[in-house]
N, CA, C and O atoms as a Maestro MAE file, in Angstrom:
{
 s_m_m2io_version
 :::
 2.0.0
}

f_m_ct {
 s_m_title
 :::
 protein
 m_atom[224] {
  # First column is atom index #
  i_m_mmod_type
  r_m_x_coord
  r_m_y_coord
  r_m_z_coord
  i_m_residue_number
  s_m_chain_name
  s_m_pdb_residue_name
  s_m_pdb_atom_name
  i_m_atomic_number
  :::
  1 25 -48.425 -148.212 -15.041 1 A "UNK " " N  " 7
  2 3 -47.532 -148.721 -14.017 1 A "UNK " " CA " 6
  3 2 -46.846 -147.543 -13.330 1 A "UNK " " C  " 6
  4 15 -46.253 -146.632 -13.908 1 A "UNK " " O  " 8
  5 25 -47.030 -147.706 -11.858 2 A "UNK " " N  " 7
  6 3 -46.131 -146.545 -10.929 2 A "UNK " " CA " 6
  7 2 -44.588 -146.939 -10.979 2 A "UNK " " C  " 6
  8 15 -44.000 -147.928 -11.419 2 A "UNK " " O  " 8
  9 25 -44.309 -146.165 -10.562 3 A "UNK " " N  " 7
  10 3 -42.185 -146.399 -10.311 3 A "UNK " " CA " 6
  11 2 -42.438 -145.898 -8.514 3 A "UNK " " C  " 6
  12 15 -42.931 -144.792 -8.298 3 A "UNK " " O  " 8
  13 25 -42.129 -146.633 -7.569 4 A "UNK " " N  " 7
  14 3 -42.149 -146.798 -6.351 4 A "UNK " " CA " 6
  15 2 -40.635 -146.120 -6.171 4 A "UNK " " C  " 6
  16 15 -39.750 -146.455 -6.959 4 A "UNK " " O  " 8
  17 25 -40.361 -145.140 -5.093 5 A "UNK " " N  " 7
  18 3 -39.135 -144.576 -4.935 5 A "UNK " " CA " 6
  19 2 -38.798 -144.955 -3.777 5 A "UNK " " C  " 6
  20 15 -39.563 -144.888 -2.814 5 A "UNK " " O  " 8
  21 25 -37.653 -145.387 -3.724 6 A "UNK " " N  " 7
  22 3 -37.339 -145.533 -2.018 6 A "UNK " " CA " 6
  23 2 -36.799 -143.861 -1.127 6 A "UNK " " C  " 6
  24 15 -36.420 -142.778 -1.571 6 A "UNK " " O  " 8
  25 25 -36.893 -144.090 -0.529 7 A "UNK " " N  " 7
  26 3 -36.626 -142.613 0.607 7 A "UNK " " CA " 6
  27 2 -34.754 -142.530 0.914 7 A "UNK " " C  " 6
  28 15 -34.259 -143.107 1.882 7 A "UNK " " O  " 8
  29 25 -34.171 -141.970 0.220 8 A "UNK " " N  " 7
  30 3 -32.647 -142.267 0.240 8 A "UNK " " CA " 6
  31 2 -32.766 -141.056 0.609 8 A "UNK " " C  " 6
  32 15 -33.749 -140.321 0.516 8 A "UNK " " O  " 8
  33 25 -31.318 -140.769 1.213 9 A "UNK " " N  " 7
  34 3 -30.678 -141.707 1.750 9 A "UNK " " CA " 6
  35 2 -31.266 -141.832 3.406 9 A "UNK " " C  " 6
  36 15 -31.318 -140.964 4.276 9 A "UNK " " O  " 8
  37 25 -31.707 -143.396 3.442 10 A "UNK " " N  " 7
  38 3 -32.086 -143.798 4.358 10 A "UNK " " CA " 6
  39 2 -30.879 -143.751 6.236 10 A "UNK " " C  " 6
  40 15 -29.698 -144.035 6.438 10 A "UNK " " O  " 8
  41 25 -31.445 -143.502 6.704 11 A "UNK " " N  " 7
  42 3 -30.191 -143.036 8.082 11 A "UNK " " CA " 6
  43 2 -30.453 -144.739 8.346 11 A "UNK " " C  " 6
  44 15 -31.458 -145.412 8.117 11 A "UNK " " O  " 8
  45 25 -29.000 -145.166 8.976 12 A "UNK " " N  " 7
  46 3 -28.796 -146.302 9.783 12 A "UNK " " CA " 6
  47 2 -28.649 -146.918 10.769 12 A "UNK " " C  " 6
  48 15 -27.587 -147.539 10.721 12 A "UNK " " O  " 8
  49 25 -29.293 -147.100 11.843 13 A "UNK " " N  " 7
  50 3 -29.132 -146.788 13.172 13 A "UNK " " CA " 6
  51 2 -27.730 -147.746 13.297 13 A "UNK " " C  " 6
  52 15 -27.061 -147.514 14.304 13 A "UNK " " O  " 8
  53 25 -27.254 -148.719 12.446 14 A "UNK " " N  " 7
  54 3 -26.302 -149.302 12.897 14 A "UNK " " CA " 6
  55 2 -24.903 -148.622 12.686 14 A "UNK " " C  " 6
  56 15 -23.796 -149.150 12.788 14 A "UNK " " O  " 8
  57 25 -25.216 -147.314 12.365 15 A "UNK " " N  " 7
  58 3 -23.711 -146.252 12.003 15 A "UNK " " CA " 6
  59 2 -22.696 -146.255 13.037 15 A "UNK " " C  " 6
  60 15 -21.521 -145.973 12.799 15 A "UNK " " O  " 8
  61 25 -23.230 -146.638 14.430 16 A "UNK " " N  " 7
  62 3 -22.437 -146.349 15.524 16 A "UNK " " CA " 6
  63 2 -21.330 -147.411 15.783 16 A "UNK " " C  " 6
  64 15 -20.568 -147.273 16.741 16 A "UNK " " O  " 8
  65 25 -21.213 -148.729 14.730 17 A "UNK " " N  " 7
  66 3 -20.555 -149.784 14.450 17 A "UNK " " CA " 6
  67 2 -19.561 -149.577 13.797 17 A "UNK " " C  " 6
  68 15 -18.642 -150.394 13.852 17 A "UNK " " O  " 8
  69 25 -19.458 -148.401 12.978 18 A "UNK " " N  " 7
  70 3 -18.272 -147.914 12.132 18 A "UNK " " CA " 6
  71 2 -17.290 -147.601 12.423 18 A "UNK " " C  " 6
  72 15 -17.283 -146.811 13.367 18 A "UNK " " O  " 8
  73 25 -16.266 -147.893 11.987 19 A "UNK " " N  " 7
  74 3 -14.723 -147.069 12.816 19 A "UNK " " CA " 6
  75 2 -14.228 -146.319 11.161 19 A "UNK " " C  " 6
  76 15 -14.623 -146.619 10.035 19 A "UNK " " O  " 8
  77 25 -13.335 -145.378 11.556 20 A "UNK " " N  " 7
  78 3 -12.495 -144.875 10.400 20 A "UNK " " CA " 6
  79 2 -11.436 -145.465 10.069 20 A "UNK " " C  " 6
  80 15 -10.891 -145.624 8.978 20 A "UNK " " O  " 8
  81 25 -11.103 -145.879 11.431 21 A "UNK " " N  " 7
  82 3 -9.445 -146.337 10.873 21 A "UNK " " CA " 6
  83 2 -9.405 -147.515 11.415 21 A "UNK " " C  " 6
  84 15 -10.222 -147.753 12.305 21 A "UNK " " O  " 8
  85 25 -8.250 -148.749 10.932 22 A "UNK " " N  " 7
  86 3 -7.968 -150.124 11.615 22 A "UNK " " CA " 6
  87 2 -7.844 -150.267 13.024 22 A "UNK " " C  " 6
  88 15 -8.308 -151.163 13.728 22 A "UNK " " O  " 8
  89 25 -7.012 -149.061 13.429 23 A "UNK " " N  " 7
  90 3 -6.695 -149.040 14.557 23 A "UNK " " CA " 6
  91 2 -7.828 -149.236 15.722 23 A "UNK " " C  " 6
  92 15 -7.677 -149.840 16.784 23 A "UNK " " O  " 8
  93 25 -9.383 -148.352 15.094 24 A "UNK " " N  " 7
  94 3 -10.245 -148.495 16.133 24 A "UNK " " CA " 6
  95 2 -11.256 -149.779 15.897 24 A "UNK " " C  " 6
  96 15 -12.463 -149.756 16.141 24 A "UNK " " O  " 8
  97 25 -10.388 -151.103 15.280 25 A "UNK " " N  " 7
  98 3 -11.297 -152.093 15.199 25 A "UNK " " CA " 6
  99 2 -10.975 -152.787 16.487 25 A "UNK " " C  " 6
  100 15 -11.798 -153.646 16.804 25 A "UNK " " O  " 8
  101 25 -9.937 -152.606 17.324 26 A "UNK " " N  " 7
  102 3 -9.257 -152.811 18.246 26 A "UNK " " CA " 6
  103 2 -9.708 -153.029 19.210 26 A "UNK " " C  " 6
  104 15 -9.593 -154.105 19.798 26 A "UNK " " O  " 8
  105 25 -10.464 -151.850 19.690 27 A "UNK " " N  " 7
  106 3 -11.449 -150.813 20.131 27 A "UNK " " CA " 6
  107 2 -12.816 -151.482 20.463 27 A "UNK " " C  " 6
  108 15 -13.312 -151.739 21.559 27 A "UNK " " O  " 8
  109 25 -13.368 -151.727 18.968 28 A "UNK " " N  " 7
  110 3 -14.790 -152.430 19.044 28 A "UNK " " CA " 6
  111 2 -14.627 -153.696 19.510 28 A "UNK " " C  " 6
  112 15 -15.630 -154.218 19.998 28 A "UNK " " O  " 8
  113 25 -13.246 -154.551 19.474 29 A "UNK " " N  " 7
  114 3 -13.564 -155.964 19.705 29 A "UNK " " CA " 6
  115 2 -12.831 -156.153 20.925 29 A "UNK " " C  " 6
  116 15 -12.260 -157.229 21.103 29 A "UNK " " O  " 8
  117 25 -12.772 -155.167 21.857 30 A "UNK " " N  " 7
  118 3 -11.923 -155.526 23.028 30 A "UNK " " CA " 6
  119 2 -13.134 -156.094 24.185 30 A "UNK " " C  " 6
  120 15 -12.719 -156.563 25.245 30 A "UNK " " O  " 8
  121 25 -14.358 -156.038 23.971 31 A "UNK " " N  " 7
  122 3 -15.306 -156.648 24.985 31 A "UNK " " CA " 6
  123 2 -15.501 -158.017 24.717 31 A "UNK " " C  " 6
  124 15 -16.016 -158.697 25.605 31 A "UNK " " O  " 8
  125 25 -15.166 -158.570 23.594 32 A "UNK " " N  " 7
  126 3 -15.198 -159.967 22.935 32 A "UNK " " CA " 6
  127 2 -14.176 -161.034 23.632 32 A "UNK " " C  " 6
  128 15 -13.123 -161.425 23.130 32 A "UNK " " O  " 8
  129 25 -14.573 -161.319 24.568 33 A "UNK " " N  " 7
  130 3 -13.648 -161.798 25.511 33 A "UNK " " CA " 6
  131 2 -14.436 -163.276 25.371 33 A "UNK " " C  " 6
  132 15 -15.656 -163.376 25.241 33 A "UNK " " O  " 8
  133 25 -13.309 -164.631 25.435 34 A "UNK " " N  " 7
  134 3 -13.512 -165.658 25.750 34 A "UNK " " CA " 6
  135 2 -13.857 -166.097 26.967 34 A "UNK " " C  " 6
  136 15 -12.960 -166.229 27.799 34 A "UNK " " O  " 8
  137 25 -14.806 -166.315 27.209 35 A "UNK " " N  " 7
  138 3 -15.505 -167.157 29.317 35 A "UNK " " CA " 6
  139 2 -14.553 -167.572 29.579 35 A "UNK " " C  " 6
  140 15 -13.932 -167.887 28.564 35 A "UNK " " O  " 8
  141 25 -13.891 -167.826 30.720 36 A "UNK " " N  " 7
  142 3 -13.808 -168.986 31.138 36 A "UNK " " CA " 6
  143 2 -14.035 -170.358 31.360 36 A "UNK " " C  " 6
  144 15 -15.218 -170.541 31.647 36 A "UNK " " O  " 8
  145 25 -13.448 -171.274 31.344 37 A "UNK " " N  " 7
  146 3 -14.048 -172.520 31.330 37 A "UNK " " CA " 6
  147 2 -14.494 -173.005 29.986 37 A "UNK " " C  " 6
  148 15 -14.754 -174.204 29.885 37 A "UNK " " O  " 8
  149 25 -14.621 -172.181 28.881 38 A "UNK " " N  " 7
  150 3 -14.881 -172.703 27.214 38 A "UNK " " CA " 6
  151 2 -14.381 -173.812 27.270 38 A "UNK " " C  " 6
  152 15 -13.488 -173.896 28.113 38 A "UNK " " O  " 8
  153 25 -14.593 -174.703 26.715 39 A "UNK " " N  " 7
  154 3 -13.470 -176.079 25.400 39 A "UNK " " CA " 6
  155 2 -12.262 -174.937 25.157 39 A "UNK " " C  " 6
  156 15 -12.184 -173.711 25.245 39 A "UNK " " O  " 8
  157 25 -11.508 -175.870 24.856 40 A "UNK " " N  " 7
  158 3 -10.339 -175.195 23.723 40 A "UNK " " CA " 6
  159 2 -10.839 -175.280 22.603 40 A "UNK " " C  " 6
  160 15 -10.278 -174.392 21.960 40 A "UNK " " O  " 8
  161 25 -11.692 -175.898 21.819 41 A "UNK " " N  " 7
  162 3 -12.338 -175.776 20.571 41 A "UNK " " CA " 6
  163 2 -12.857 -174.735 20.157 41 A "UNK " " C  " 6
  164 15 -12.583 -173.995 19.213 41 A "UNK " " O  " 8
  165 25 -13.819 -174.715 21.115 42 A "UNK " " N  " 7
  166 3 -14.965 -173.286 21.212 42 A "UNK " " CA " 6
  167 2 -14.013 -172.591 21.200 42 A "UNK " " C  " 6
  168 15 -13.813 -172.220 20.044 42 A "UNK " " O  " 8
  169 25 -12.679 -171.868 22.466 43 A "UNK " " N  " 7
  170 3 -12.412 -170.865 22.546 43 A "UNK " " CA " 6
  171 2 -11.651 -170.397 21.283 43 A "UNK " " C  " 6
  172 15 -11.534 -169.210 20.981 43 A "UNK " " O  " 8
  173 25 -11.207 -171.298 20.662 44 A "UNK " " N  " 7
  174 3 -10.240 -171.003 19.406 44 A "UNK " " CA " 6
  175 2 -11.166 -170.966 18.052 44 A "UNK " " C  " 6
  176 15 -10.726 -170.609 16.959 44 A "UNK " " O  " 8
  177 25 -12.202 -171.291 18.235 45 A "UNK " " N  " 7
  178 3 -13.153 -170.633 17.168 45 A "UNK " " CA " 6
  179 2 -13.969 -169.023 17.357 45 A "UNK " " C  " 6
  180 15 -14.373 -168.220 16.516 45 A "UNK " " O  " 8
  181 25 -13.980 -169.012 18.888 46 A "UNK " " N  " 7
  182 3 -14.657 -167.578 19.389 46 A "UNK " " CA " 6
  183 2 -13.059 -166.673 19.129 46 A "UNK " " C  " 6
  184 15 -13.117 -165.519 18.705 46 A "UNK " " O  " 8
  185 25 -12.095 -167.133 19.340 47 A "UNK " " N  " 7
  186 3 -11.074 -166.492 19.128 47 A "UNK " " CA " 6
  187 2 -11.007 -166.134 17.877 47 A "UNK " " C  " 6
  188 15 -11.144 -164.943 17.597 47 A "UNK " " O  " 8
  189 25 -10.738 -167.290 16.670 48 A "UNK " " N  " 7
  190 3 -10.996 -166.698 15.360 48 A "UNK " " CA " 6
  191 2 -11.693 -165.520 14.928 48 A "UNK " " C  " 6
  192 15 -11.217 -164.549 14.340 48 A "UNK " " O  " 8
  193 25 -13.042 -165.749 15.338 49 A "UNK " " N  " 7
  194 3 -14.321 -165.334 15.169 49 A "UNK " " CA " 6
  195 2 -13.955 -163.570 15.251 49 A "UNK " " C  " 6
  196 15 -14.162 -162.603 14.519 49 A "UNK " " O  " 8
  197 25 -13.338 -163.794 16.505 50 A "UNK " " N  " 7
  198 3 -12.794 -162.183 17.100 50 A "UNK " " CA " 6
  199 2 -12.206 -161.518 16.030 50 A "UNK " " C  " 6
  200 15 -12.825 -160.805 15.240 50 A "UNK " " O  " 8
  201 25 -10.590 -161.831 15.992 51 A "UNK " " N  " 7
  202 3 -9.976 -162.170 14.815 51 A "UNK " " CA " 6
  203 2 -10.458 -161.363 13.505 51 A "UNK " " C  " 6
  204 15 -10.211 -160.206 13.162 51 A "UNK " " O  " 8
  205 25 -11.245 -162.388 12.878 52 A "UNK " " N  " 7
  206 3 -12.110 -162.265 11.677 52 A "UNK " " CA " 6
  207 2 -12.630 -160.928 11.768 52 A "UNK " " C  " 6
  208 15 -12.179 -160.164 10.915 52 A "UNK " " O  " 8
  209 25 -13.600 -160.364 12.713 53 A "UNK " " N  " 7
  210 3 -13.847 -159.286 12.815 53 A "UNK " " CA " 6
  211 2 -13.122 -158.063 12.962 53 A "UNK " " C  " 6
  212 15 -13.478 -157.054 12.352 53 A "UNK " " O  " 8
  213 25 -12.179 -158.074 13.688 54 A "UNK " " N  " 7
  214 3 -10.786 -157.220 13.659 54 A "UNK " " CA " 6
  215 2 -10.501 -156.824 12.653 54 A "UNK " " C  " 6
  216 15 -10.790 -155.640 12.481 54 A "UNK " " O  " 8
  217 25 -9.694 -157.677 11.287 55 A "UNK " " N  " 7
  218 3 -9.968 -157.674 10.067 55 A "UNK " " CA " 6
  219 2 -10.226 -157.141 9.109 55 A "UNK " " C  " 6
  220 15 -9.531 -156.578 8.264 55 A "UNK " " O  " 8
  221 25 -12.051 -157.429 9.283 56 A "UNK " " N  " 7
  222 3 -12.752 -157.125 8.014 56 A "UNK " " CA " 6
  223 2 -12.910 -155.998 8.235 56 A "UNK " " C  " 6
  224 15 -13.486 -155.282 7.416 56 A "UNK " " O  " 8
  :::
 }
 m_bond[223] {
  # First column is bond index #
  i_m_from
  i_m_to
  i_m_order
  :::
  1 1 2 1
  2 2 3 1
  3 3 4 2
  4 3 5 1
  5 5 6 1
  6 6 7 1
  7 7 8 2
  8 7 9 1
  9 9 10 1
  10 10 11 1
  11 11 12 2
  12 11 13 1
  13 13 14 1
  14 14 15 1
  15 15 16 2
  16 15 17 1
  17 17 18 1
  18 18 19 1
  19 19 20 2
  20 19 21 1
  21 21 22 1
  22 22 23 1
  23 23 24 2
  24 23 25 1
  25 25 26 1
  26 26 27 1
  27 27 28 2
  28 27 29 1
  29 29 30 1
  30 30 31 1
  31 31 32 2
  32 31 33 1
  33 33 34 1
  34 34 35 1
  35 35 36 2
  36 35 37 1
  37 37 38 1
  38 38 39 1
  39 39 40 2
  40 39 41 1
  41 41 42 1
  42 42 43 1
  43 43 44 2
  44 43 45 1
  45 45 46 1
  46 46 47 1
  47 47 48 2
  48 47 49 1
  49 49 50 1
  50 50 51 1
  51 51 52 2
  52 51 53 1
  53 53 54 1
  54 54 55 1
  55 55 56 2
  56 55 57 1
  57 57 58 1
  58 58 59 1
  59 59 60 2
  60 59 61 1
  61 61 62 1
  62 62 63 1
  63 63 64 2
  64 63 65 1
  65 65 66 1
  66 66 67 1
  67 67 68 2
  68 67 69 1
  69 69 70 1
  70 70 71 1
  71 71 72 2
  72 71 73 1
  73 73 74 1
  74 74 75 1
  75 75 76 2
  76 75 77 1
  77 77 78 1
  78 78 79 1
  79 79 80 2
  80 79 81 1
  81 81 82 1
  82 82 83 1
  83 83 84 2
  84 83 85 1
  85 85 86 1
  86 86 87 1
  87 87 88 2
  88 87 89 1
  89 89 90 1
  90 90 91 1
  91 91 92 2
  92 91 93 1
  93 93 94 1
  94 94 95 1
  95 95 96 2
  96 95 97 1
  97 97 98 1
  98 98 99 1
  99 99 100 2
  100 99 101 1
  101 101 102 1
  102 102 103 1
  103 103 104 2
  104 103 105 1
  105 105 106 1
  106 106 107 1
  107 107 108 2
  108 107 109 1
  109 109 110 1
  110 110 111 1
  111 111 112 2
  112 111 113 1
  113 113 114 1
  114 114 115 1
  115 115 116 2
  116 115 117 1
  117 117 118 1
  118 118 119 1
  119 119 120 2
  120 119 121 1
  121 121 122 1
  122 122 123 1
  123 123 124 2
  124 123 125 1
  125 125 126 1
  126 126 127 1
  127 127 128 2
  128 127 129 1
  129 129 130 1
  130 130 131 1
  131 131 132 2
  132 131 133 1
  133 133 134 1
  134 134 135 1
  135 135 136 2
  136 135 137 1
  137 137 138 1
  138 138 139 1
  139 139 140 2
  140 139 141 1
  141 141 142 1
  142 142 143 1
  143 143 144 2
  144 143 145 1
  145 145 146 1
  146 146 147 1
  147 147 148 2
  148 147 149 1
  149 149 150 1
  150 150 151 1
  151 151 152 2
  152 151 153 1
  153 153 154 1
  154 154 155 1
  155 155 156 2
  156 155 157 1
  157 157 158 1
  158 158 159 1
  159 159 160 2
  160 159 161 1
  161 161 162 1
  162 162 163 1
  163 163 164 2
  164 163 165 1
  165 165 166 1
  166 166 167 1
  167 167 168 2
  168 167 169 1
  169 169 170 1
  170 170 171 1
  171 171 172 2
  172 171 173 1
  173 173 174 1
  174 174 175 1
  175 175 176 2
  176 175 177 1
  177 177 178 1
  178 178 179 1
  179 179 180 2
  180 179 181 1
  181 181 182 1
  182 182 183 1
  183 183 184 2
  184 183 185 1
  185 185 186 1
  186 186 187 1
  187 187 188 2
  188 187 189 1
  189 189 190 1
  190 190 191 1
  191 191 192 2
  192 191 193 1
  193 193 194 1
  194 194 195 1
  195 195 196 2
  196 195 197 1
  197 197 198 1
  198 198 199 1
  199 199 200 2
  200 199 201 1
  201 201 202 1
  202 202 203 1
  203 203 204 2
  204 203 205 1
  205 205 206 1
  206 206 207 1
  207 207 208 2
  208 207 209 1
  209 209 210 1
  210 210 211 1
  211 211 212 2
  212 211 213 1
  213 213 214 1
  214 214 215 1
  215 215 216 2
  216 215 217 1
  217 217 218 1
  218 218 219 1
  219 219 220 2
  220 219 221 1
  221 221 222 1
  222 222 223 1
  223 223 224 2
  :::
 }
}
C-alpha cells in the first residue's frame, strides 16, 4: 500500500477575502447593498445576511 501526499501548503486563490482586523470587515461588505424595491422581508434577511458576515 502507497501513502498518497497532498502538496501543502497548497496557495488559495480565495486569500484576497481575508482581512486582519474587524475593522476591515467593514470594508468587504460595503458593496452589499440592498436593491431597491426588495420586500421588507427579503431586505431584512439580505440585511441580516450582511450583518452575519460583518461578524464572522
Amino acid at each position: 500500500m502507497t501513502t498518497q501526499r497532498l502538496p501543502f501548503p497548497v496557495p488559495d486563490e480565495r486569500a484576497h477575502y481575508f482581512v486582519g482586523q474587524y475593522a476591515d470587515m467593514h470594508e468587504l461588505v460595503e458593496d452589499l447593498v440592498v436593491p431597491d424595491g426588495v420586500p421588507e422581508a427579503a431586505a431584512t434577511v439580505l440585511r441580516t445576511a450582511r450583518e452575519l458576515l460583518r461578524q464572522s
